[in-house]
PALUM-256050 format. One record per atom (N, C-alpha, C): residue in one letter; x, y, z. Coordinates in pm, whole numbers, padded with zeros to 5 digits, always signed. Layout:
! PALUM-256050
AXYZ;...
This chain:
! PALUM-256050
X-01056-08791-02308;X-00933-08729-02361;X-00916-08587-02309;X-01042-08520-02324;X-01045-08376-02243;X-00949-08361-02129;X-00981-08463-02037;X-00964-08497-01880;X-00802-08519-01890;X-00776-08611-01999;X-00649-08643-01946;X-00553-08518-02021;X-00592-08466-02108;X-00521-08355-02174;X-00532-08236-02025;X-00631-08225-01973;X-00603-08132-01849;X-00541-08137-01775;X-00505-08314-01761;X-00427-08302-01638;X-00259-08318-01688;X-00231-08337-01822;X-00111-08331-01899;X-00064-08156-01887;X-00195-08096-01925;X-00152-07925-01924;X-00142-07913-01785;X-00161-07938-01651;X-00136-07898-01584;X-00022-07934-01508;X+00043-08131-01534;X+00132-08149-01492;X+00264-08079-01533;X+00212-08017-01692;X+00350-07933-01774;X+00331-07820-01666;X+00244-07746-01671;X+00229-07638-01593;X+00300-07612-01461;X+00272-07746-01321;X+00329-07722-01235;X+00503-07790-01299;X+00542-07824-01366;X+00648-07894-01386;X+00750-07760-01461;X+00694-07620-01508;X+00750-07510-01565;X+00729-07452-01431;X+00657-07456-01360;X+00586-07344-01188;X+00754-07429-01117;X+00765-07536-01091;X+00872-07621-01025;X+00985-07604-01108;X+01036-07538-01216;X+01157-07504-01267;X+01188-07381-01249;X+01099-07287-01244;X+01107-07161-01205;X+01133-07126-01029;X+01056-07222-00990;X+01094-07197-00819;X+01217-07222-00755;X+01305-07289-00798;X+01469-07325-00772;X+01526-07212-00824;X+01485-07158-00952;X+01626-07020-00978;X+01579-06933-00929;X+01465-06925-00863;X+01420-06836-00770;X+01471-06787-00607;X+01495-06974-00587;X+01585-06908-00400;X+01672-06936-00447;X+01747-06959-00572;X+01907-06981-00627;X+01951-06833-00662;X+01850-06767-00681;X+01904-06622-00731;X+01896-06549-00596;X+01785-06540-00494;X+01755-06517-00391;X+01895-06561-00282;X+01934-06687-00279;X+02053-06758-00190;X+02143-06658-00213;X+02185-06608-00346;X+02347-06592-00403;X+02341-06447-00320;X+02186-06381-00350;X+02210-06211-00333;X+02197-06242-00147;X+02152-06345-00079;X+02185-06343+00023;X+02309-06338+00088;X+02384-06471+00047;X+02515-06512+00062;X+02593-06353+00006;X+02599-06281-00096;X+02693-06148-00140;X+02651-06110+00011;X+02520-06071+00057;X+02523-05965+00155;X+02581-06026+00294;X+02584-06130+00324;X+02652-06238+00423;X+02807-06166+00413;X+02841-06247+00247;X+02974-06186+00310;X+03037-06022+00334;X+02986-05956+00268;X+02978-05806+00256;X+02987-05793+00443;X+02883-05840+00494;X+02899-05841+00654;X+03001-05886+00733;X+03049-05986+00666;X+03170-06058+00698;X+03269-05956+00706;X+03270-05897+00561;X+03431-05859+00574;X+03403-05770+00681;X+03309-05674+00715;X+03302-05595+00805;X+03345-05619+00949;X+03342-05746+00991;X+03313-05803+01085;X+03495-05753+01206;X+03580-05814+01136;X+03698-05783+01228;X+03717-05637+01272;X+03657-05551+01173;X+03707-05386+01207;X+03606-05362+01342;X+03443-05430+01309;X+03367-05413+01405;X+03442-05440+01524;X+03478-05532+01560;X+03542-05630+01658;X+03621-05537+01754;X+03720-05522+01620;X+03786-05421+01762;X+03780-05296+01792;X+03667-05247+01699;X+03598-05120+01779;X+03528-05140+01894;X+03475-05222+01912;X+03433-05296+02002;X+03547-05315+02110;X+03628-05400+02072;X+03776-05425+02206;X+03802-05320+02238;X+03833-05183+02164;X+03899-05052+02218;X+03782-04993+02296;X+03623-04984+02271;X+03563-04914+02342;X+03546-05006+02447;X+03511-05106+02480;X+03508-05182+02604;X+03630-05199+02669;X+03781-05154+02611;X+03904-05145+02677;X+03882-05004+02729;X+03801-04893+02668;X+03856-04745+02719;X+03740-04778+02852;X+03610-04849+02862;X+03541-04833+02965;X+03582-04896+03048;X+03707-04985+03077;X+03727-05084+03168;X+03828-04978+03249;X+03937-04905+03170;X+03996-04833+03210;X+03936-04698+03289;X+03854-04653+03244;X+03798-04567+03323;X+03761-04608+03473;X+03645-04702+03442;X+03620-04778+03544;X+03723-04835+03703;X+03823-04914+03635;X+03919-04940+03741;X+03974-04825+03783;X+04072-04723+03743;X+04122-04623+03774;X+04073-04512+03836;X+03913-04514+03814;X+03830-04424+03871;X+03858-04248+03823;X+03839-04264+03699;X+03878-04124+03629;X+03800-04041+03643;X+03812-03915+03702;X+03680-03846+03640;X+03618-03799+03571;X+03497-03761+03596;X+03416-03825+03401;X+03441-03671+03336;X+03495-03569+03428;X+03515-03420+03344;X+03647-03450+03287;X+03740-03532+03344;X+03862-03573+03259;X+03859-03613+03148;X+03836-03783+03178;X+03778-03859+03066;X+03657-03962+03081;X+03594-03901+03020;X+03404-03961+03026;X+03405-04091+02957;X+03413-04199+03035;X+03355-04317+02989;X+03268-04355+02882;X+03271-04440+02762;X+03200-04466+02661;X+03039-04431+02701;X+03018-04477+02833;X+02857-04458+02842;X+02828-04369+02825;X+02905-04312+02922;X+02822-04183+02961;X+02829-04086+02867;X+02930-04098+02735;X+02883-04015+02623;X+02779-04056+02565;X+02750-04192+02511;X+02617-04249+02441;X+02517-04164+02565;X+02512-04190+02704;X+02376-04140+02790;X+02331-04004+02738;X+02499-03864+02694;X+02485-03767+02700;X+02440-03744+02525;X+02490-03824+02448;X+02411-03820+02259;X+02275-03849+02319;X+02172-03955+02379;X+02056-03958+02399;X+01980-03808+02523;X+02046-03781+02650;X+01952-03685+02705;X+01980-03567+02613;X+02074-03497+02551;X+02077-03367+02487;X+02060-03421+02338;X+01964-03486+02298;X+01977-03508+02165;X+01913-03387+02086;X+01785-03336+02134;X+01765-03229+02072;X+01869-03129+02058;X+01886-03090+02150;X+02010-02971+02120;X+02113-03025+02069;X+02170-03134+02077;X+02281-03148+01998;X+02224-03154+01817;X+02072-03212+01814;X+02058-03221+01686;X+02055-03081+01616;X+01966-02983+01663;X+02014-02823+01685;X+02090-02764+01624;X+02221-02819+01633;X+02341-02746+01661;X+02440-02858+01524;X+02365-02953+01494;X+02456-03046+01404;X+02363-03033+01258;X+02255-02970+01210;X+02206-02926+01127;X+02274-02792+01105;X+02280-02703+01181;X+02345-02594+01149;X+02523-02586+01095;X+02597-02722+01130;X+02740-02750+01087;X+02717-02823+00933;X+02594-02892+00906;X+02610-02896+00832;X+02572-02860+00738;X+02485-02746+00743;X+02477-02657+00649;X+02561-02614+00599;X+02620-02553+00665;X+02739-02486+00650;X+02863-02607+00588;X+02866-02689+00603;X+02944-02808+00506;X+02860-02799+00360;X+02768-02826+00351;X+02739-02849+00248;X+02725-02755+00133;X+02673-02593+00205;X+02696-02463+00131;X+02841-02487+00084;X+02933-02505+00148;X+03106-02444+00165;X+03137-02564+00011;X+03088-02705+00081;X+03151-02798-00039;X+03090-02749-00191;X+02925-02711-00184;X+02897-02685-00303;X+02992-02593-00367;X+03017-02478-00307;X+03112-02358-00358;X+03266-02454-00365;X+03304-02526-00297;X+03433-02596-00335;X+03425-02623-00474;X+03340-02681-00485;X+03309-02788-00594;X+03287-02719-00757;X+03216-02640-00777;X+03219-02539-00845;X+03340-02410-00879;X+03370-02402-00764;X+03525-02286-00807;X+03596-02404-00825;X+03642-02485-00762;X+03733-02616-00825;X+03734-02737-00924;X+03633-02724-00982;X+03612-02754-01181;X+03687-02648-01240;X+03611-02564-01217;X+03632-02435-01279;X+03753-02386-01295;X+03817-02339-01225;X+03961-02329-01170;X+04067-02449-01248;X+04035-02598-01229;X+04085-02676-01278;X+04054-02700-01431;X+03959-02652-01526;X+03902-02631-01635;X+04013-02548-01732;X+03997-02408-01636;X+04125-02306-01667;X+04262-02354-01673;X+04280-02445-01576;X+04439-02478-01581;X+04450-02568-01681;X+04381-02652-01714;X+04364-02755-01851;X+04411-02654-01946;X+04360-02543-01973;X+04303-02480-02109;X+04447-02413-02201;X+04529-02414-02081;X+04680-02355-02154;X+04802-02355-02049;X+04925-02360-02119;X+05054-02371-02000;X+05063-02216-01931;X+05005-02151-02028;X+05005-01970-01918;X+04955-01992-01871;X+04767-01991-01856;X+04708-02018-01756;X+04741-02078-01622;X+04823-02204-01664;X+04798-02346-01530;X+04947-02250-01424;X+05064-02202-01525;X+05148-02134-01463;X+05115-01976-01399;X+04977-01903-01418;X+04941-01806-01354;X+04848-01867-01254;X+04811-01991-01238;X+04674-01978-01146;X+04719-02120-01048;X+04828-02202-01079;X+04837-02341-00997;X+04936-02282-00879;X+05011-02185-00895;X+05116-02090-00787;X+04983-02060-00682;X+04929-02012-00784;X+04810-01940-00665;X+04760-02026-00574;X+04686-02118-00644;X+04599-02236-00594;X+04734-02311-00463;X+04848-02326-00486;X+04868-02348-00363;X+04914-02258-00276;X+04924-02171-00307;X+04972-01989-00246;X+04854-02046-00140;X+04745-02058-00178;X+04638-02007-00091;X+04619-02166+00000;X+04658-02234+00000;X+04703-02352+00086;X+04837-02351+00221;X+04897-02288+00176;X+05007-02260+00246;X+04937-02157+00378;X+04883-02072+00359;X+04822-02018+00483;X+04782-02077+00604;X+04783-02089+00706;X+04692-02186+00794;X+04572-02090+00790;X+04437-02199+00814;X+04357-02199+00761;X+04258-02058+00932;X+04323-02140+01006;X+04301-02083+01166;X+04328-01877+01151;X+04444-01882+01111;X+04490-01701+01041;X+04361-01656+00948;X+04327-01740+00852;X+04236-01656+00766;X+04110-01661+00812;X+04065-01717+00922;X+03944-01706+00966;X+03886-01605+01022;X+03979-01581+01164;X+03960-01436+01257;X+03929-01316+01138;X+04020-01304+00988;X+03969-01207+00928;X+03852-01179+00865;X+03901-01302+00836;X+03685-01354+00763;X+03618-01287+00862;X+03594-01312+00984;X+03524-01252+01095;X+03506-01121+01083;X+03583-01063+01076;X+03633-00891+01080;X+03564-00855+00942;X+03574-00914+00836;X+03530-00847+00681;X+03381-00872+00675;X+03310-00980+00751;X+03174-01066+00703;X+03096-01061+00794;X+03142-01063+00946;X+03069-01034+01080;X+03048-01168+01131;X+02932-01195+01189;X+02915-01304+01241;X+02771-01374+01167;X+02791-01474+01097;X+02683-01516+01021;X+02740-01640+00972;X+02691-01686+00845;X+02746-01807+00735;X+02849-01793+00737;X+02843-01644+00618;X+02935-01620+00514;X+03093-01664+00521;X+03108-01648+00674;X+03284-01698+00647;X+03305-01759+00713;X+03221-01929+00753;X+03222-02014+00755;X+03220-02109+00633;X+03150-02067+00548;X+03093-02114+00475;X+03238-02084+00359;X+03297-01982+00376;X+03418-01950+00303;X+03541-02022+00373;X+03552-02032+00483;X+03669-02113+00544;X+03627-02281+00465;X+03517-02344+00515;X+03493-02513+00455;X+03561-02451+00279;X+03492-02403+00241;X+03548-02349+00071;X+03718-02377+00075;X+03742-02254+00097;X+03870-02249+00093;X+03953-02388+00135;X+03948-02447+00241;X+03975-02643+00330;X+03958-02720+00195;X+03885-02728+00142;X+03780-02832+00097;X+03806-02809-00079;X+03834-02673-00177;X+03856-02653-00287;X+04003-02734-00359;X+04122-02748-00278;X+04222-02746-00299;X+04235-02934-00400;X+04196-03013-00315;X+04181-03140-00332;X+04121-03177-00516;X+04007-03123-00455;X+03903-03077-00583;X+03970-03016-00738;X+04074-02965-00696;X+04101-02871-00828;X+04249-03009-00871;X+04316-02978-00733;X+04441-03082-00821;X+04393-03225-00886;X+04314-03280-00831;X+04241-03470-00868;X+04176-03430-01017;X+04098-03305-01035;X+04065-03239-01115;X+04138-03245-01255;X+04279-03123-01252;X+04381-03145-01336;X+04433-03261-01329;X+04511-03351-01268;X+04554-03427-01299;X+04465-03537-01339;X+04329-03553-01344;X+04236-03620-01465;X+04239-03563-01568;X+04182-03461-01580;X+04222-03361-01745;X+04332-03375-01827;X+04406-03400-01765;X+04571-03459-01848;X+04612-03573-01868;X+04509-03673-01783;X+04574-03824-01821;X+04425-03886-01921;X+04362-03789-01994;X+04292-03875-02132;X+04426-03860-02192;X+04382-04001-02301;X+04429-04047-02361;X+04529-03936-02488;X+04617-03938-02515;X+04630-03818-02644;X+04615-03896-02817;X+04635-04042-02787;X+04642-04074-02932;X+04446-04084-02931;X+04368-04090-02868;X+04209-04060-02870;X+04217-03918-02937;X+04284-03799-02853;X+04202-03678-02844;X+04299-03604-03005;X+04386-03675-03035;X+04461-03625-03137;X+04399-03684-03272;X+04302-03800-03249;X+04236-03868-03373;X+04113-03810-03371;X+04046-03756-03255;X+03917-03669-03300;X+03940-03516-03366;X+04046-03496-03327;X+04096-03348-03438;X+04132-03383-03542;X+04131-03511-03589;X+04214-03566-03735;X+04088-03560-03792;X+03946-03622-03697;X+03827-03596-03763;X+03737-03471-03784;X+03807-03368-03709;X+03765-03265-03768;X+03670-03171-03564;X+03722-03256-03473;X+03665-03222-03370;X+03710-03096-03332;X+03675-02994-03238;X+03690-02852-03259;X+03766-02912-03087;X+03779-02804-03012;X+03839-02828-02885;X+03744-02848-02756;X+03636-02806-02794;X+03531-02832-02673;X+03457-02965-02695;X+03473-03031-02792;X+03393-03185-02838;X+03522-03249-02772;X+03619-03232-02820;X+03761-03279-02720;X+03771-03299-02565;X+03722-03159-02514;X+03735-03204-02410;X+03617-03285-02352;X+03477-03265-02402;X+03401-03283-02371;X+03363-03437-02380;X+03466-03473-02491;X+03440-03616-02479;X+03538-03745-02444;X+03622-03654-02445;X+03735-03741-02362;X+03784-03679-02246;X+03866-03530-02231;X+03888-03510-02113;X+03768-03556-02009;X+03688-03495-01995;X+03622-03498-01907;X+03572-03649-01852;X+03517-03726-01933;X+03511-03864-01851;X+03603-03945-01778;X+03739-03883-01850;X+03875-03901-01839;X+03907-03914-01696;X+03864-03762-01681;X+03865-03669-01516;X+03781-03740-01412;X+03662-03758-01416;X+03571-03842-01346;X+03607-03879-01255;X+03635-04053-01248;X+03731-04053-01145;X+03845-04017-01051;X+03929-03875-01136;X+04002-03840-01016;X+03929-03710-00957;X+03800-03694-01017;X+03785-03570-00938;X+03683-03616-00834;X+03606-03761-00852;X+03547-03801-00727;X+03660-03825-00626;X+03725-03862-00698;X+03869-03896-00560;X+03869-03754-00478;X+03857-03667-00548;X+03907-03503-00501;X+03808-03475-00374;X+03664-03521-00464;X+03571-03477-00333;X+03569-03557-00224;X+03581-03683-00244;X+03595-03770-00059;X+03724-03719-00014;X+03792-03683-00034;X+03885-03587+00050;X+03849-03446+00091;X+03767-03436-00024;X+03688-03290+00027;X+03619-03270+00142;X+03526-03411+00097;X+03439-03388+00221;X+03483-03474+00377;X+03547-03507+00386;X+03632-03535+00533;X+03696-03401+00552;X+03773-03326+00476;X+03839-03177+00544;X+03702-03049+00532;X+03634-03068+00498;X+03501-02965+00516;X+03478-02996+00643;X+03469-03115+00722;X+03422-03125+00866;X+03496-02988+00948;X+03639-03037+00918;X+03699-02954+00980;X+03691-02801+00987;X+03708-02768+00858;X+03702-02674+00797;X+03548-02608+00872;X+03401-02645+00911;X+03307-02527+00947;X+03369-02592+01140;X+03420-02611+01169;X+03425-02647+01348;X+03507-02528+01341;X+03628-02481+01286;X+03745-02396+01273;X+03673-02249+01260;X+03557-02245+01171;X+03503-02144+01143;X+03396-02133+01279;X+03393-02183+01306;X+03302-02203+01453;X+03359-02194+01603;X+03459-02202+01560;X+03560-02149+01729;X+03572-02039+01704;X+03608-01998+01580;X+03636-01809+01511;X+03529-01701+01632;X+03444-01783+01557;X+03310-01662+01586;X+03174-01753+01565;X+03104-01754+01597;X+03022-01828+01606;X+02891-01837+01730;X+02768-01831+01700;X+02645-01856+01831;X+02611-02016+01851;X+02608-02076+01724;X+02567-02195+01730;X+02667-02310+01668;X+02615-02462+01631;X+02729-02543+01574;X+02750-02599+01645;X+02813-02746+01606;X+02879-02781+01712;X+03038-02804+01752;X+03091-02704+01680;X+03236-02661+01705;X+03229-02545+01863;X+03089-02446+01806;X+03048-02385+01898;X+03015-02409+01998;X+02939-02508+02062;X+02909-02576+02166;X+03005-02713+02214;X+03125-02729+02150;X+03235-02761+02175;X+03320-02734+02289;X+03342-02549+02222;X+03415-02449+02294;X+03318-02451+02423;X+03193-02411+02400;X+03115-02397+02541;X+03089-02489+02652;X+03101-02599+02613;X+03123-02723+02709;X+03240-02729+02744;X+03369-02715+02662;X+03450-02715+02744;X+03509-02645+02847;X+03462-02519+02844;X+03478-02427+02940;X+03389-02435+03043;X+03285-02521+03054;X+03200-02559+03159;X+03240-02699+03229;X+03354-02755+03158;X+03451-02894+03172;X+03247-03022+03173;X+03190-02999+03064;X+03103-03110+03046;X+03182-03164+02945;X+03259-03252+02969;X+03318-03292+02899;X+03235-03433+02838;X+03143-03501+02877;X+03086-03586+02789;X+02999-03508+02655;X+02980-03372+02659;X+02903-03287+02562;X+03005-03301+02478;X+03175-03271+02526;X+03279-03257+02415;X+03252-03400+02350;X+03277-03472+02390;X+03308-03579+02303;X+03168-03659+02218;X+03059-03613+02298;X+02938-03584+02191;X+02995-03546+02050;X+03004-03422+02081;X+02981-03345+01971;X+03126-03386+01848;X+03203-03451+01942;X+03344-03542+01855;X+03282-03639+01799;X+03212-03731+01859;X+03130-03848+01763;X+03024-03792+01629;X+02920-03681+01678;X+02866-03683+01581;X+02950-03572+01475;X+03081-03494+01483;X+03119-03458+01410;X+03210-03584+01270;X+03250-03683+01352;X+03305-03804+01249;X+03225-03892+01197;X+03075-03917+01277;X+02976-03920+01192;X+02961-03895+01052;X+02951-03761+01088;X+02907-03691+00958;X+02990-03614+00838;X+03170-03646+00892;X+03276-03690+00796;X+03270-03816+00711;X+03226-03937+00796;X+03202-04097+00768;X+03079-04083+00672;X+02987-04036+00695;X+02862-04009+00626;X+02851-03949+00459;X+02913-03833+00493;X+02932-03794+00356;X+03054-03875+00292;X+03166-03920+00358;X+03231-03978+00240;X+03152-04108+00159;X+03095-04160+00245;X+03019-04306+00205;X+02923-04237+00100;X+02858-04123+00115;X+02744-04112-00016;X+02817-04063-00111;X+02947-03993-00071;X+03040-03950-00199;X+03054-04113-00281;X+03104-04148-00171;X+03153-04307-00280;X+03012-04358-00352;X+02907-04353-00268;X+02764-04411-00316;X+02759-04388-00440;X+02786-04188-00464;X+02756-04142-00621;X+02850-04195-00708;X+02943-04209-00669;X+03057-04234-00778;X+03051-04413-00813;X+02991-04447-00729;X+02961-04599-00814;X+02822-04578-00919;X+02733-04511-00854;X+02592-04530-00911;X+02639-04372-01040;X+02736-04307-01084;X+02741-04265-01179;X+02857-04300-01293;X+02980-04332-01183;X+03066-04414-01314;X+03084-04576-01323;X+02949-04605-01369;X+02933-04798-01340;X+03029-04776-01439;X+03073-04767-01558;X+03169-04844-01613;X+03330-04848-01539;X+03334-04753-01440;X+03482-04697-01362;X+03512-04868-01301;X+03417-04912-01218;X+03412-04971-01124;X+03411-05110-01184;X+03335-05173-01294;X+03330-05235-01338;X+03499-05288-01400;X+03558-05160-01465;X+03667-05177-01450;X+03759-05222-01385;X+03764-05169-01264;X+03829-05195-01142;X+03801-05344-01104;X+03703-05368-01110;X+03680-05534-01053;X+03735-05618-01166;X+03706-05575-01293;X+03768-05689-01398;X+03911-05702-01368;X+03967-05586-01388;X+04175-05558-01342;X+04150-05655-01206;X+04089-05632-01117;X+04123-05679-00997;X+04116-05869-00987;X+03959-05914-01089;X+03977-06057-01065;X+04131-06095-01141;X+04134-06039-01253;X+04261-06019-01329;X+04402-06093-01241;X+04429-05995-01168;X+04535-06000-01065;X+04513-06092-00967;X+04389-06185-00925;X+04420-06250-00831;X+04406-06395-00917;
C-alpha cells in the first residue's frame, strides 16, 4: 500500500507539475506575441526610413555629388564611427547643458504656473509676461546673454531655460484649471483649507498636462543649447557644427545633426517612459476610453 500510495502522490504531483507547465508558456506565448506585435506596429515607419535612406544613397551615388555638398548616408555612419570620441566629447557637454537648462525650466515653470493658479491678478500680471518673453526670438537674447555671463554654461544653460519653460508653464495652468470644481467645492464643504485643495485635486489634475508640457520641452531644449552654442561657445556640438562647416566637412555636419535628434528622440521617449511608470492610473484610463471607442 506504501508503494502504491507513492506512486498515487507522485502521479498527483507530476499531474499539478503538468498543469502548471501550460500557463507557464501560455503566459510566456501572450508576453511574447504583445512584444511581436509592439514590433510590428513599428515595422512600416522602419521601412521607409529605410526607402528614404537607401533612396538618398542611390541618389548621391548616380549623380555623383560631392560628399562636401551632400555626404551620402555612409559616409556619415563611417564619420559617427572614426570621430566617435570627439563627437562623444562634444555631445556630453550639449547635454549637460540640456539637462541643467530643462531642470531650471521645470522648476521656474511649476512655479510660475502655481502663481497663475493662485488668483485672476496674479495670472493677469504674470501670463502677459510669460508670453512677452516668448515673443522675442530666442537668437537676439543670446548674443546678450554672452555679453552679461561671458563664455561658460551660464547662458546656455539660460537660453535651453528660457526655449524650454514656456510649454511647461501653459500645459501646467491649463491642468490646474481643468480639476474638477464640483470635487474641489465639496472638499471646502468639508472643511478643506486651500492647499489640501490644491494638493489633492489640482495637482493630480495637472499631471498629465504638465507631462505633455515637458515632451515638448524637451524636443525644444535640443534646440535651445545648439543656439546657445553658435552664440559663443568652445565646445558642443552646435559648436563643432559651426566649425565643420566652415572647413565644408560636411559629413561631421550631419554627424552632429543625427546625434543631435538622437538625443531630442531620447529624452522624449524617457519623458513618456516617466509619465507611464508614474501616472499608471492616466494611462490605464486612456486604454479603457480607447477599447471603449473601438
Amino acid at each position: 500500500m506504501a508503494v502504491e500510495g507513492e506512486h498515487l502522490d507522485g502521479d498527483h504531483q507530476g499531474g499539478l507539475d503538468e498543469g502548471r507547465g501550460p500557463g507557464r508558456v501560455r503566459s510566456g506565448g501572450r508576453a511574447g506575441l504583445d512584444m511581436f506585435k509592439g514590433w510590428q506596429s513599428w515595422l512600416p515607419a522602419l521601412l521607409i526610413v529605410a526607402g528614404m535612406v537607401s533612396l538618398w544613397e542611390w541618389v548621391v551615388a548616380v549623380n555623383d555629388i560631392p560628399h562636401w555638398k551632400l555626404p551620402a548616408p555612409s559616409s556619415i555612419g563611417g564619420e559617427l564611427w572614426q570621430s566617435r570620441g570627439m563627437l562623444l566629447g562634444h555631445t556630453w557637454v550639449t547635454m549637460e547643458e540640456v539637462l541643467i537648462g530643462l531642470a531650471v525650466a521645470l522648476v521656474s515653470g511649476v512655479l510660475l504656473a502655481w502663481l497663475i493658479s493662485l488668483s485672476r491678478t496674479l495670472e493677469r500680471v504674470i501670463y502677459p509676461s510669460v508670453i512677452a518673453s516668448q515673443t522675442i526670438p530666442i537668437i537676439v537674447i543670446a548674443p546678450l546673454l554672452l555679453i552679461w555671463l561671458g563664455y561658460g554654461m551660464q547662458h546656455k544653460v539660460i537660453v535651453v531655460a528660457l526655449i524650454s519653460f514656456f510649454p511647461i508653464v501653459v500645459n501646467t495652468v491649463d491642468g490646474l484649471k481643468s480639476a474638477d470644481p464640483d470635487v474641489m467645492n465639496l472638499l471646502r464643504t468639508l472643511g478643506a483649507d486651500r492647499w489640501q485643495v490644491f494638493r489633492k485635486v489640482q495637482v493630480p489634475a495637472s499631471l498629465p498636462f504638465l507631462f505633455s508640457g515637458i515632451k515638448i520641452a524637451v524636443t525644444v531644449s535640443v534646440i535651445g543649447a545648439v543656439i546657445g552654442e553658435w552664440v559663443g561657445s568652445s565646445e558642443g556640438l552646435g559648436y563643432l557644427a559651426i566649425r565643420s562647416k566652415s572647413q565644408f566637412l560636411s559629413e561631421r555636419v550631419y554627424a552632429t545633426v543625427v546625434i543631435l535628434s538622437l538625443m531630442g528622440i531620447g529624452l522624449f521617449l524617457i519623458a513618456g517612459a516617466l509619465e507611464r511608470a508614474l501616472l499608471p492610473w492616466y494611462h490605464n484610463q486612456r486604454r479603457t476610453t480607447a477599447a471603449g471607442e473601438d
